[in-house]
Structure formats: structure tokens, C-alpha cells
C-alpha positions in Angstrom: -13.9 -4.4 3.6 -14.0 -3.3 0.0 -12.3 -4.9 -2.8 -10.6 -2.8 -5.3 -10.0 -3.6 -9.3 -8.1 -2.0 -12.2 -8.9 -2.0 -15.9 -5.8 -2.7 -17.7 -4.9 -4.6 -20.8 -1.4 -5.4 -19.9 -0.4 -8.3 -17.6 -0.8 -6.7 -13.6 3.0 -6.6 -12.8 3.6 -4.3 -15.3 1.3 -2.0 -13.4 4.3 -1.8 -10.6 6.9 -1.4 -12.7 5.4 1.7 -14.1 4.5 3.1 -10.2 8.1 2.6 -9.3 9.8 4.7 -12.7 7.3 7.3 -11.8 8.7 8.5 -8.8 12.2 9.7 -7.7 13.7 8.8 -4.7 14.3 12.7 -3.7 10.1 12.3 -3.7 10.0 9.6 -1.6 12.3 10.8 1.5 10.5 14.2 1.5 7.3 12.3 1.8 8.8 11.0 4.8 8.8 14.1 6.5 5.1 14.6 5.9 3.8 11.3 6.9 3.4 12.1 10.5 1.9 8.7 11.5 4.5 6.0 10.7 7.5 8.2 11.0 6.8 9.5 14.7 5.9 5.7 15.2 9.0 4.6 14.3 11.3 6.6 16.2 9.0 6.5 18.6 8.2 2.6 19.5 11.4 1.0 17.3 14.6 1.0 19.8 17.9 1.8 17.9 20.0 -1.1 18.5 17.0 -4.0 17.8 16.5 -5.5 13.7 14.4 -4.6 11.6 12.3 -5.9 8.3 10.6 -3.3 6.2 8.4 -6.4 4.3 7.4 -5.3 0.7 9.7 -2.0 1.2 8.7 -0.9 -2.5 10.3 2.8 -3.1 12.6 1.8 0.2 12.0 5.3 1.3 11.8 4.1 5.0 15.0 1.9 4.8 16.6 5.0 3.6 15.3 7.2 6.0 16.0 5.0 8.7 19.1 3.8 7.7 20.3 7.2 7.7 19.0 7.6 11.2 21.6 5.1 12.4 18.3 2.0 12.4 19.7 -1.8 11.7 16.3 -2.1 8.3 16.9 -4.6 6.2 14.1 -3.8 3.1 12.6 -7.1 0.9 10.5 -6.8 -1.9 9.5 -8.8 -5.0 10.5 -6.3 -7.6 13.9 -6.8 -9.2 13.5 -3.1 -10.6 13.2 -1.4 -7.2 16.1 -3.9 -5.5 18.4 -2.8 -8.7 17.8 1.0 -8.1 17.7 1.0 -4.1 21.3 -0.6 -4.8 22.3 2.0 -7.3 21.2 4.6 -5.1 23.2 3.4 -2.5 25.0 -0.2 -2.5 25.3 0.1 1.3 22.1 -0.2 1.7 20.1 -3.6 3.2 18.2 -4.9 0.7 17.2 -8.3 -0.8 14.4 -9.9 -3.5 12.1 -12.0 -1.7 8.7 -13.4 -0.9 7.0 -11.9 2.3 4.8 -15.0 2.1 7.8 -17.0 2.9 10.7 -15.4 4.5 14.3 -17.0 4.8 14.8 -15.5 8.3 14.4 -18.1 10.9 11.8 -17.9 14.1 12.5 -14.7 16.2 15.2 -13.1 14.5 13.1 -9.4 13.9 12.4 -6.8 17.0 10.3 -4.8 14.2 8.0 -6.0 11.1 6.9 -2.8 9.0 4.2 -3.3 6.2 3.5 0.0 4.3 0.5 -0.6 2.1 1.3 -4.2 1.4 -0.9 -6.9 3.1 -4.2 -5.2 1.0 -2.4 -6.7 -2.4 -3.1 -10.5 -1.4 -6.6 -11.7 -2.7 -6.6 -14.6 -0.5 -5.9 -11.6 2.8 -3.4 -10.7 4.9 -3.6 -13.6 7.6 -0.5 -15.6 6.1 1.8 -12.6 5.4 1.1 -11.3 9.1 1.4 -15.2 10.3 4.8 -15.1 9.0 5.5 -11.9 10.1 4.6 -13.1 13.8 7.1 -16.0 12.9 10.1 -13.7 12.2 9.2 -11.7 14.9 10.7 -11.9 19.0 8.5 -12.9 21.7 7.4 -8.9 22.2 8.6 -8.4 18.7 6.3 -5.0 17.1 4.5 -5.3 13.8 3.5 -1.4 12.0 1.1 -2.3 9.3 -0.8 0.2 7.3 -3.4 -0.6 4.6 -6.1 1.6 2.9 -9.3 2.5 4.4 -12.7 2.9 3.5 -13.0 6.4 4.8 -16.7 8.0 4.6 -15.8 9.9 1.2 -15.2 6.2 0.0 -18.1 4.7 2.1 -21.0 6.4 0.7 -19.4 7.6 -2.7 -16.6 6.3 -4.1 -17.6 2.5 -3.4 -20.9 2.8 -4.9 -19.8 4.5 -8.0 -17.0 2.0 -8.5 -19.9 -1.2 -8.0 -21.9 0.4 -11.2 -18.7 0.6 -13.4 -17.5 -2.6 -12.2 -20.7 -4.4 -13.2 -21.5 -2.8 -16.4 -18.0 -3.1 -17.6 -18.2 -6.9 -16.2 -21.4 -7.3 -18.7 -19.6 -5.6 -21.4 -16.4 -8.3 -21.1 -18.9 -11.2 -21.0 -21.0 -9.8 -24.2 -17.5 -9.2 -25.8 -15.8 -12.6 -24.9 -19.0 -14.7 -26.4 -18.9 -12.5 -29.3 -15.1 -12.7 -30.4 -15.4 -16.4 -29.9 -17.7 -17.0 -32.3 -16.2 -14.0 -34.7 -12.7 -16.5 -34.6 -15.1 -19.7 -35.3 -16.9 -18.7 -38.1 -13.3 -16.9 -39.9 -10.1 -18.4 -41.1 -8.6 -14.9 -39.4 -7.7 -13.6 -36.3 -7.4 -10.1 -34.8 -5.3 -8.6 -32.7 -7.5 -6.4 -31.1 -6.2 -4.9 -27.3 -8.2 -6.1 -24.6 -8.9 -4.3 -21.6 -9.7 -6.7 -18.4 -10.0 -5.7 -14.6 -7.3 -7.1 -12.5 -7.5 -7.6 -8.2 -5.9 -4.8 -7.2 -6.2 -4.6 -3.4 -8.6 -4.3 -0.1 -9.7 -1.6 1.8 -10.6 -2.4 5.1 -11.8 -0.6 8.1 -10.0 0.1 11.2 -11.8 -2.8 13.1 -11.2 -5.1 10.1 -7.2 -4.7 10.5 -7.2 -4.7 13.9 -8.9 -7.8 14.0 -6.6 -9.3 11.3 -3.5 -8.7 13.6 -5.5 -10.4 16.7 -6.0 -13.5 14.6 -2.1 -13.3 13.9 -1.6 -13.4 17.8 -0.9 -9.8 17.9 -2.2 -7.3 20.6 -3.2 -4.1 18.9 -1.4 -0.9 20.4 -2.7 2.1 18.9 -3.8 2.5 15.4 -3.3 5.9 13.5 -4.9 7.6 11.0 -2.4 7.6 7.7 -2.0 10.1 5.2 0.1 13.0 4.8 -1.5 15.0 8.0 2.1 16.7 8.2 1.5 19.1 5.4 -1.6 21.1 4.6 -1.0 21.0 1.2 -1.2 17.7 0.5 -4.0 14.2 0.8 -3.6 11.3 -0.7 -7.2 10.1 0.2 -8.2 13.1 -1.9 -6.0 12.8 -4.4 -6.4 9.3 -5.2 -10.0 9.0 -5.6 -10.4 12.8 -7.0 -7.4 13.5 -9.2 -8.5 16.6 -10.7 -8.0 18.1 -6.9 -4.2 17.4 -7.6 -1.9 20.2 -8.5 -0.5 20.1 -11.8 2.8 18.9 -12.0 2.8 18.6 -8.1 4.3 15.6 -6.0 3.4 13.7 -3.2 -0.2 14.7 -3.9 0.2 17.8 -3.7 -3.4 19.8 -4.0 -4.3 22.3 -5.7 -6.3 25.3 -4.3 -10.1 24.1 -4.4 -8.2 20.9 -2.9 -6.5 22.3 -0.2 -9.9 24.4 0.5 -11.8 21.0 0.6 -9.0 19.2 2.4 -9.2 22.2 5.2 -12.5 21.9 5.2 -12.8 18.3 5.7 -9.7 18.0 8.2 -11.5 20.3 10.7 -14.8 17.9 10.4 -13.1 14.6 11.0 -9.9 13.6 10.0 -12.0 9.9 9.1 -14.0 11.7 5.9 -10.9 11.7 3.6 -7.9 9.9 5.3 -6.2 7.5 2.9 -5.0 4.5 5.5 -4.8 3.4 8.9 -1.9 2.1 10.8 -2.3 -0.2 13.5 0.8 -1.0 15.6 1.1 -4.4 17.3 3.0 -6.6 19.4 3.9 -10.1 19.5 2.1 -12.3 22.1 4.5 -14.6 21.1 6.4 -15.9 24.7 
């Protein structure tokens, strides 16, 4: 498990807001198509006449794709901004502002749970969202929940490098801190200087690590996938998160460019595990 921070000097919801006016919702359905792992799941394991709760639906690209596919999703999320434009988009569609930690639907009312890169965000963990989840959920009831992993790239590279810059600019804030005080203390004046502080940003957790989260939940673990967008050869978001200058200019979906793809070729015909983004593990309720 590695824990993840951001440097920001804004308060941390902004940090969503700006994700969610970045991206179109033309983006977000063709990403669909190239995210082999939760959408052959879905139609796969998910039968068409049972409910479902997309939990922290974000973009609500799966309630629309679903939706469309003639799925009963109902999509909840704390962001007032995405609710607003999933209704603009379409007013037909089934979605509500709400807290996964605390869900208004009463005890076995879901026959599917989705959680798209949403249980990482909790500092405390995942084990009272997925709790909850196993709440909502029908005796039987399947859970699809998919959270970033630390992949070898991120193991032995990424991680490391992160832990230096983490603790030197942790020094730095400390040095800083101790030094405005005493700049306001000894001066009838005050600054307003921007400050830059690092904010939780999520977990990355291994495959064992999530599947062991969803047994504590009273889950049994089905299958667990590797996530990224292995549908397309020209896109990685594993690669294109933690090396951005392997993304292609203007591109979307993370979209490489062509010493990207060359690496992501590479790579893909080693192990799939060096560079994948996330894993999915899909569960079911032991719930009787």
C-alpha cells in the first residue's frame, strides 16, 4: 500500500472541480470502449433486469453507457458540478448528490455496487464505504471495485522518487512555517504570500491488499482484472500518469505518443503488471 499526496495551494476540492471541466463527456463514453476490464465485466456478470449503484460515478460515463445499454444505474456522487452537467447532458438520466459513506438506500435493495477509482480517496481506507456497500447490497448482491496499483514501474521507481520529494518538501514547509511565524510576530504587517501544502490524495494498493479489503467486507473475491486501457494500443494511463511527457500532445484518454506507444509495446509483451494503472476485483455478497 502506498499513499499518494498532491502539492497544491488551493483548498483539495477544488482539485475535482478542475478534473471534471477538463474532460468532455464525448471523452468519457469513448474511453468506455477501450477499458476492456470493467466494461466486458459489466455485461458480462451484471444481469439486465437487476439495480444498480455506480457509488462515486464522477464523469458518469458508465451510467451513460449503461443506461444506453437498456441497465436499471442509478449514479451518486458528492460533486454538485458533475450531478448538474450529467443532468444537462441528459435529465433522464439516474442521478443523485450523496455520501457513499452513508447511503439512503435501505438493506438489500442493489444487485450491483460499482466503485471506479473511488475507495483509494478515503484516508481512514476503504472498509466503511465497502461495509456500506455490502449493506445496500442483496444476499449474492456483486460489488466491481477498482483502485490504483502499485505496479513494478511504481514499486521500484516512482514510489521512491516520490518519498525524497515528499520529505524534503515536508522539511521545507516546517523551516517555512517557523519562519513566517516569527516574520508576523516581530511586524505590525502581514503578507499574503501563496502557500503551497501537500494534501492526501489517495492509496495505491496491491492486488492482495484489495482483495483482502473486500474479504473483510464479507465479500468472496471472483476474479480480479488488470485495469487500464488494454483495449487500445495507443493508449496507458499507468504510463501516462506517472510519465506525462510519454503523452501525445493534445491527445485524450491518454493517448501516447510514439516513444510511448514503443515503450507501452514493449512493456505489454513483458507483463502486463510493469505499467498497468489499476486492478479490479469483482466480488460477491456472502450476505444470506
Amino acid at each position: 500500500m502506498r499513499k499518494l499526496f498532491y502539492f497544491n495551494s488551493k483548498p483539495k476540492s477544488t482539485l475535482w472541480d478542475q478534473m471534471w471541466s477538463s474532460r468532455t463527456l464525448t471523452q468519457e463514453l469513448v474511453a468506455c470502449e477501450i477499458e476492456t476490464a470493467p466494461r466486458t465485466s459489466f455485461l458480462t456478470f451484471i444481469p439486465k433486469n437487476g439495480k444498480i449503484l455506480d457509488a462515486g460515478c464522477g464523469f458518469g460515463k458508465w451510467v451513460l453507457y449503461l443506461t444506453r445499454r437498456g441497465y436499471n444505474i442509478i449514479g451518486l456522487d458528492n460533486n454538485e458540478l458533475v450531478i448538474k452537467r450529467l443532468k444537462n447532458y441528459d435529465n433522464s438520466l439516474q442521478v443523485e448528490f450523496g455520501d457513499i459513506q452513508k447511503l439512503r438506500y435501505p438493506d438489500d435493495h442493489f444487485d450491483a455496487y460499482i466503485s471506479m477509482g473511488v475507495v483509494e480517496h478515503f484516508e481512514e481506507g476503504p472498509l466503511s464505504v465497502l461495509k456500506e456497500a455490502y449493506r445496500v447490497l442483496k444476499p449474492g448482491g456483486l460489488i466491481f471495485v477498482s483502485t490504483p496499483m502499485v505496479n513494478i514501474i511504481r514499486k521500484i521507481v516512482i514510489q521512491p522518487i516520490l518519498n525524497i520529494l515528499l520529505r524534503l518538501y515536508s522539511s521545507f514547509l516546517i523551516y517555512k512555517s517557523n519562519r513566517d511565524t516569527q516574520a508576523v510576530n516581530n511586524s505590525k504587517f502581514t503578507t499574503k504570500k501563496k502557500r503551497k501544502y501537500y494534501h492526501f490524495l489517495e492509496y495505491r494498493y496491491s492486488i492482495k491488499e484489495l482483495k483482502s479489503f473486500l474479504i473483510q467486507s464479507n465479500f468472496e473475491v471472483l476474479k480480479s482484472i488488470l485495469h487500464d486501457f488494454h483495449g487500445s494500443k495507443d493508449h496507458c494511463i499507468g504510463l501516462g500518469l506517472d510519465f506525462p511527457f510519454l503523452k501525445a500532445r493534445n491527445g485524450i484518454n491518454f493517448q501516447l505518443n510514439s516513444v510511448g506507444k514503443l515503450i507501452s509495446r514493449i512493456l505489454e509483451k513483458i507483463s502486463p503488471l510493469i505499467a498497468s494503472a489499476s486492478v479490479l476485483c469483482i466480488g460477491r455478497s456472502l450476505k444470506k
